[in-house]
N, C-alpha and C positions, 0 to 999 in steps of 0.2 A: 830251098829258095822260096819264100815267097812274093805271090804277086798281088799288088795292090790294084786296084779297078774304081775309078771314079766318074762317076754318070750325075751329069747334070737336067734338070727337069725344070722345066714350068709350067707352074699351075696356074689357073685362072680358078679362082673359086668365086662362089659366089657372095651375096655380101653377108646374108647368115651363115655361111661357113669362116670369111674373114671373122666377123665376131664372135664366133664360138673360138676359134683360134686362139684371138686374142684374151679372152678370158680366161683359156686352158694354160697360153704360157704366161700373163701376170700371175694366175696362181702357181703353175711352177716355181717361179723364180722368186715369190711369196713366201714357201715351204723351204727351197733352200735358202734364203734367207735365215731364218728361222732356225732350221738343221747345223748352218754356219755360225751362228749368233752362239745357239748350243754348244758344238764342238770346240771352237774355238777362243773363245771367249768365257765361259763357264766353267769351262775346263783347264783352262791354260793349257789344253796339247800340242804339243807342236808337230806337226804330221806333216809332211811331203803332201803339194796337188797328187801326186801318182795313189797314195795311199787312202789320201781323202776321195777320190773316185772309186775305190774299190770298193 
């Protein structure tokens, strides 16, 4: 059996921490962009979410 655990937190950062944040996940979401554009598009693959996160 396993057991799940879910903890909720709030941060207070600061405001150079909000915009380092912010910078870190538009380029996240930048690169997978990009990685998606690639994979599925270029390729014609057609792959499962499940697969494509592996």
């Amino acid at each position: 059996m396993q057991l799940i655990f879910n903890l909720k937190v709030q941060l207070f950062p600061t405001e150079q921490q909000a915009q380092c944040f912010q910078e870190c996940t538009s380029e996240y979401q930048r690169l997978c962009d990009i990685v998606s554009d690639w994979f599925y598009y270029k390729h014609h693959l057609k792959a499962s979410r499940k697969e494509f996160n592996s």
